[in-house]
C-alpha positions in Angstrom: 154.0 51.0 66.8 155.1 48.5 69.4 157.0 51.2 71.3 154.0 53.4 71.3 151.2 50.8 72.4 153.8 50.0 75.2 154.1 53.3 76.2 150.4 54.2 76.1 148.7 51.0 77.5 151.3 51.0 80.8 150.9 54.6 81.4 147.6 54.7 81.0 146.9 52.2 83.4 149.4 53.2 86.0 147.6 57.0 85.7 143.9 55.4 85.5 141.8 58.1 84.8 138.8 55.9 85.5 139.6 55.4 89.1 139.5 59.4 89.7 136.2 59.9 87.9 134.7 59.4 91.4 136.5 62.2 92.4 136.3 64.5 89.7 132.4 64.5 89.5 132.7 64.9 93.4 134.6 68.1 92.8 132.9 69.6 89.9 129.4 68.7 90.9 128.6 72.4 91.5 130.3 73.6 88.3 128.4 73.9 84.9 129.2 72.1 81.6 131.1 74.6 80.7 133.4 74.5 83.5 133.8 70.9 84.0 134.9 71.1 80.5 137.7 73.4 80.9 138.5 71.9 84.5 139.1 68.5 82.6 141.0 70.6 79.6 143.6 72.5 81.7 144.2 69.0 84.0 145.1 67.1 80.9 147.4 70.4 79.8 149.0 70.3 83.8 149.6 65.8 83.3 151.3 66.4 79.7 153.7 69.2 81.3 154.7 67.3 84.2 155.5 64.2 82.4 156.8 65.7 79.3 159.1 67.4 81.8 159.9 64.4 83.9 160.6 62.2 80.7 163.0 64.8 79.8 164.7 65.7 82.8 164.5 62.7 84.8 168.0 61.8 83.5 169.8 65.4 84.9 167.6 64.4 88.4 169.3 60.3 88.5 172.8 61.9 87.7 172.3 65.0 90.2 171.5 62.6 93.1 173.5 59.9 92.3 170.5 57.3 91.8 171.1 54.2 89.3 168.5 53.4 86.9 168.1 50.0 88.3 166.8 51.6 91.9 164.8 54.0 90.4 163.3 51.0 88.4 163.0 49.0 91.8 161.3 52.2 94.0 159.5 52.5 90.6 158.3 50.0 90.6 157.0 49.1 94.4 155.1 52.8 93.8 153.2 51.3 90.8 152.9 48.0 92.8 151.2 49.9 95.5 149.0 52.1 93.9 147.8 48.8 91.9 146.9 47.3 95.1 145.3 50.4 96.0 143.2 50.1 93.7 142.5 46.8 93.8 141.4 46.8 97.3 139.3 50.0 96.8 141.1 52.4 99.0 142.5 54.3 95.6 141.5 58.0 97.3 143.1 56.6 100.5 146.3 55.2 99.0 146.9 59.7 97.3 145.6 60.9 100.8 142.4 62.2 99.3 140.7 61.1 102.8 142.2 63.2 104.6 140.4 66.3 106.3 142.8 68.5 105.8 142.9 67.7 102.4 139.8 68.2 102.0 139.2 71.5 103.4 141.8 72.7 101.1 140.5 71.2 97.7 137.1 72.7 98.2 138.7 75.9 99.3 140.7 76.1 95.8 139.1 78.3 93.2 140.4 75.4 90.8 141.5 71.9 91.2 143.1 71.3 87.7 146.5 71.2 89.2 146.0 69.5 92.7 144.5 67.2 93.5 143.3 66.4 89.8 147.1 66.3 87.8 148.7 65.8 91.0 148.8 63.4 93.0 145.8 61.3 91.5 147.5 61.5 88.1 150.9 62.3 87.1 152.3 60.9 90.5 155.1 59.0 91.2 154.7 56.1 89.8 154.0 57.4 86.6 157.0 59.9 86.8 158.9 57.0 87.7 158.3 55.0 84.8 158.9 57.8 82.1 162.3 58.6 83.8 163.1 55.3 83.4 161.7 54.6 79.7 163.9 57.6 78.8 166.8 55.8 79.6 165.5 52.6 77.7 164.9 54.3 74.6 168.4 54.9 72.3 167.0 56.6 68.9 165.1 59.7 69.0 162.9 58.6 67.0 161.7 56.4 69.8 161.7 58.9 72.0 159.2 60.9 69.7 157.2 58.1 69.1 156.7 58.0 73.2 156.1 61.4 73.5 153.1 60.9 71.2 151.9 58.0 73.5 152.0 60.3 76.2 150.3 62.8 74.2 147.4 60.4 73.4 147.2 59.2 77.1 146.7 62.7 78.2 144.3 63.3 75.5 142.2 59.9 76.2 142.5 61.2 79.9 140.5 64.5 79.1 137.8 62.3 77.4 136.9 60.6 80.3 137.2 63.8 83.0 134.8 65.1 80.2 132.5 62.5 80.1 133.1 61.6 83.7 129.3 62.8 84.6 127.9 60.5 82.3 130.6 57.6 82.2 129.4 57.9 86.8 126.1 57.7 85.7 126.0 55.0 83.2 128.3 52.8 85.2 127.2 53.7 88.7 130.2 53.4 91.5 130.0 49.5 91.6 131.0 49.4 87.2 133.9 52.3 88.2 134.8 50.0 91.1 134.4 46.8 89.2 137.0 48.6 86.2 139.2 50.0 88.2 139.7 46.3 89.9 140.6 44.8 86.8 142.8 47.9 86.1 145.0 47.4 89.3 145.3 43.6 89.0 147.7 44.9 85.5 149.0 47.6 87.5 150.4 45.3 90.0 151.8 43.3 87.4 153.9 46.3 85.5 155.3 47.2 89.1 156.2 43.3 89.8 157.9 43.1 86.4 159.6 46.7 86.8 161.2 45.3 90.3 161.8 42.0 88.8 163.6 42.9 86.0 165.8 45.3 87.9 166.8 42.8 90.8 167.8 40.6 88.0 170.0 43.2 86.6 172.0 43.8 89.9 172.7 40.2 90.5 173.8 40.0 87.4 176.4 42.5 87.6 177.2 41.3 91.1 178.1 38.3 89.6 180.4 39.5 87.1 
């Protein structure tokens, strides 16, 4: 249980569904209920794929390149670190190049946004991807490796409730009560990537020194 409230509350946090409500009412504003619903459906579908798949295979990547766990933990963890402040500061759709015209023209050119921008980059991005890679190293037993894939499960399920309900979570809160959230969200976000770098710095000069 401890493994999976880890799991879930950090991931949750470092994807933050909240802070791309904004977004996906923005993008879906012409589509029906109907549509929405399925638009939020096959994005949480796309987030579980990518991160089951980079829990699972982020091993084969660190090996094929030749990257220690400690640096992945330390690039990791300045990716979380930034999109925290990101979203702390407001500048969230800045900080996954969501204001960019280009960008733009192409989203609303897409027949369907599920994949990009929705799953990625706003939320199975780096950091995120990061952080599994590296919990998959953490994690001995199988059994805690199931117990996180359920976390991730649930995160990508809680994530389709609020795309659902974005509509009326953006109505009800206005963009000031997202903002306000999302704020409060990236003050704990900083602190996972502070404690991610932290951690792994500590690690290499401890096996400097020896």
């Amino acid at each position: 249980m401890e493994i999976f409230i880890y799991v879930f509350a950090a991931l949750f946090s470092v994807i933050n569904p909240l802070g791309t409500v904004p977004v996906f009412v923005g993008l879906t504003q012409e589509d029906s209920k109907k549509e929405r619903q399925k638009t939020a459906l096959l994005t949480a579908v796309n987030i579980f794929t990518i991160l089951l798949i980079s829990f699972f295979s982020g091993k084969y990547i660190l090996n094929f390149f030749g990257i220690s766990l400690n640096s992945l933990r330390i690039a990791g963890g300045l990716i979380i670190a930034s999109s925290g402040f990101a979203l702390l500061t407001g500048t969230f759709s800045k900080h996954k190049g969501m204001d960019k015209p280009k960008v733009k023209e192409d989203v609303h050119q897409r027949e369907g946004v599920s994949l990009t921008p929705l799953a990625i980059p706003m939320l199975a991005g780096p950091g995120s991807i990061s952080f599994l890679i590296g919990l998959y190293q953490e994690q001995v037993n199988w059994s805690d490796k199931m117990v996180a894939v359920s976390a991730i499960f649930a995160v990508c399920l809680a994530t389709f409730l609020v795309l659902r309900s974005s509509h009326y979570i953006a109505g009800m809160l206005g963009a000031s009560g997202i903002n306000a959230i999302s704020r409060i969200i990236g003050f704990i976000v900083i602190a996972i990537g502070v404690e991610y770098v932290s951690v792994s710095v500590i690690n290499l000069a401890e096996n400097l020194l020896k």
